[in-house]
C-alpha positions in Angstrom: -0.6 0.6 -19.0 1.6 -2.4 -17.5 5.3 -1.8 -18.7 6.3 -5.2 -18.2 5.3 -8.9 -17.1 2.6 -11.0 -18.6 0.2 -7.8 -18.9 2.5 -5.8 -20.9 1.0 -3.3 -23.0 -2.7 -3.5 -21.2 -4.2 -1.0 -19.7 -4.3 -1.4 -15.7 -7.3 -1.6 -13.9 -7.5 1.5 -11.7 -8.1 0.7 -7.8 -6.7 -2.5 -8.3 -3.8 -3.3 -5.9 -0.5 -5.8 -7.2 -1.7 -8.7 -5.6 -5.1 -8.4 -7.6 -7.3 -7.0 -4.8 -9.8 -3.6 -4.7 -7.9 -0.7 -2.8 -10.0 0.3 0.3 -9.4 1.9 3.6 -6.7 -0.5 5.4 -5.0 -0.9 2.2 -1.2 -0.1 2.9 1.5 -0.2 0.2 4.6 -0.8 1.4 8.7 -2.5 -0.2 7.2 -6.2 -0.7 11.2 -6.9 -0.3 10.9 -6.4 3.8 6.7 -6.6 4.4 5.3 -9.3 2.2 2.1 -9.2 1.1 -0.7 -9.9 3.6 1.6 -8.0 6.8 -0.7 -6.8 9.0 0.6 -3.3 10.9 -1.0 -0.8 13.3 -0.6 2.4 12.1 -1.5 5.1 14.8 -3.8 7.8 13.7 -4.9 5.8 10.9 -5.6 2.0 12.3 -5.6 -1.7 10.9 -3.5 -1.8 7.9 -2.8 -4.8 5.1 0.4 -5.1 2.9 -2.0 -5.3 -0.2 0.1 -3.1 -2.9 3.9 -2.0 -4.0 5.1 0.8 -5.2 8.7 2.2 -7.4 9.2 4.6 -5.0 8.5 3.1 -1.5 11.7 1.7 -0.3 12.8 -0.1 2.9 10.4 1.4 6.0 8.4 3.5 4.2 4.0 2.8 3.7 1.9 4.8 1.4 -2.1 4.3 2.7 -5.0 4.2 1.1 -7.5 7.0 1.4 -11.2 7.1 -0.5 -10.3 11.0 -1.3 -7.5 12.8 -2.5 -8.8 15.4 0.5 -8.3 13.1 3.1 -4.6 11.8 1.7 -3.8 15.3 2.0 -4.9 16.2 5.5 -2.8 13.3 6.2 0.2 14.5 4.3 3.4 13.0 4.8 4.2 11.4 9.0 6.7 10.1 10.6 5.3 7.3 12.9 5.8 4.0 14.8 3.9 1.5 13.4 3.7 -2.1 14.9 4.0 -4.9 12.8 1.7 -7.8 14.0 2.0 -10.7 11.2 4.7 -11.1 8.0 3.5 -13.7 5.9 
């Protein structure tokens, strides 16, 4: 359920990123405050990445990625990696 903004008090569609798009592999979620939406990144050990989504707890350089199974998120865990930024819209 959407706590605030023009949605307030509907339920949220599930799998539905902030900028109104379907999560899918590529999806990255990242602080909309330093990688707008639309930044394309490079993420090694993962690949091609777009800024689609937001989250409360991803601050400054941090990403969260999309993954089509709560297996593969985990075999992924949590990384500490370089990623090159290629576009900021």
């Amino acid at each position: 359920v959407y706590t605030s903004g023009p949605n307030k008090g509907h339920r949220k569609r599930v799998g539905i990123t902030a900028d109104g798009r379907k999560a899918k592999e590529g999806t990255l979620a990242a602080d909309t405050n330093r990688y707008p939406f639309g930044t394309i990144m490079y993420v090694p050990g993962y690949g091609w990445g777009e800024v689609h989504d937001r989250g409360s707890a991803i601050k400054g350089n941090r990403l969260d990625l999309f993954y089509s199974s709560h297996k593969k998120a985990l075999e992924w865990g949590r990384r500490r990696v370089e990623v090159k930024v290629y576009r900021e819209k």
